[in-house]
N, C-alpha and C positions, 0 to 999 in steps of 0.2 A: 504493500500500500504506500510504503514512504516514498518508493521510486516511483510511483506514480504521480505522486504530486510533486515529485523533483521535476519531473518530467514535463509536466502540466505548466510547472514555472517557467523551465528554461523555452518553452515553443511560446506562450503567452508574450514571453520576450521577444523572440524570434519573431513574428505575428508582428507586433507591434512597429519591429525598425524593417521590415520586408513593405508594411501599408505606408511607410513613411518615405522609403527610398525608393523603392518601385513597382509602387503603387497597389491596391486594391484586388488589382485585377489578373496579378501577375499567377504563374502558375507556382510557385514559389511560396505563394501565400496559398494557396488549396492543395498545395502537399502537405502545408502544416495544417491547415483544417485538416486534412486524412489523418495527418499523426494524430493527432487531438482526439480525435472521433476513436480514434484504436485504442488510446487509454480510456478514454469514458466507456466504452463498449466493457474492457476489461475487468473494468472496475464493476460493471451491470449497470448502467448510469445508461441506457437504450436511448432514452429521450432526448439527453444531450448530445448523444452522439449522432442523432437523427438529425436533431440540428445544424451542428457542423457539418456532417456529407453533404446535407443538402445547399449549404453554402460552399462548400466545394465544388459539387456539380452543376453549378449554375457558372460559376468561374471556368470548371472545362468546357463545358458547351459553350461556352462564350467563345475561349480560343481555341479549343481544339473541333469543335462541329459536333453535332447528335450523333453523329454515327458511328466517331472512333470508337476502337475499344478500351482506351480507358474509361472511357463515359461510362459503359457495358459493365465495367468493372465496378464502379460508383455505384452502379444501377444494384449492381448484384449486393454489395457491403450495404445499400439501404433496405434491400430483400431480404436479409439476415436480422438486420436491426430490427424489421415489422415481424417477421417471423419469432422471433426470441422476445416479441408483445403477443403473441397469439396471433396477430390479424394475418392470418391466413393468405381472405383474398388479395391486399394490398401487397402481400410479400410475392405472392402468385404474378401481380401487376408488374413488379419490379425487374420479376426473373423472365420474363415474357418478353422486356423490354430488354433485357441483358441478352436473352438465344436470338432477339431481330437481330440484335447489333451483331454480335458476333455469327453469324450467317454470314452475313452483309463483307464483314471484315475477314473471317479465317475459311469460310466456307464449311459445307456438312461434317468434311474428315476430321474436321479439326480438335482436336480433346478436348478444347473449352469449350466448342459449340456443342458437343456432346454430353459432357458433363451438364450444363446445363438444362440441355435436353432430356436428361436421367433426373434432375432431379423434377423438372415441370411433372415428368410423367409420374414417379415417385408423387408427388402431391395430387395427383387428378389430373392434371391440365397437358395430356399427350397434344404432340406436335400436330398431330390431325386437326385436332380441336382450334388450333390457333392458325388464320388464313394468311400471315404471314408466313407461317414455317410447313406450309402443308404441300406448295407445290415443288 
């Protein structure tokens, strides 16, 4: 626990001179939102760290586009986060939005798109079911 909130200081710092010197929007500052989200995740702290991803992932889609796969990757860490609150379908929503991306990005063979696709189906929601991932 104590490293956790060593840790929680030194990014909060980090954070603070990344929005001052280059700027807000940088990807630099949404890495540390990730790290940030990964200690409160740790800690079970779900909510905050729901918060931070999703300020992180507004930051990627900003510069890197909807469709990369770290986005897919964000998308997936906020499906874990709803998932480990119960909410099911929103986590469902998440990881739906993580197997488009990585289609899009690694294609069918590809272990992440797969994984993915193991776990959709694992919950109910097989590839068939979803018209992005069915043709």
């Amino acid at each position: 626990q104590e490293g956790h909130e060593e840790a929680m200081k030194l990014y909060k710092k980090a954070l603070e001179i990344y929005k001052k010197t280059i700027g807000e929007d940088h990807s630099s500052v949404a890495d540390t939102y990730h790290n940030m989200a990964d200690v409160l995740k740790a800690q079970g702290d779900y909510k905050g760290a729901m918060g931070l991803s999703k300020k992180a992932l507004k930051i990627d889609k900003k510069n890197l586009g909807e469709e990369h796969p770290f986005v897919g990757d964000t998308y997936f860490k906020i499906g874990i986060l709803w998932h480990y609150q119960d909410e099911t379908e929103l986590a469902l929503d998440m990881f739906e939005k993580t197997a488009v991306i990585y289609k899009k990005a690694y294609g069918t063979e590809h272990s992440q798109f797969c994984g993915i696709v193991d776990i959709l189906t694992d919950m109910g929601r097989p590839p068939e079911d979803i018209p992005e991932l069915a043709d």
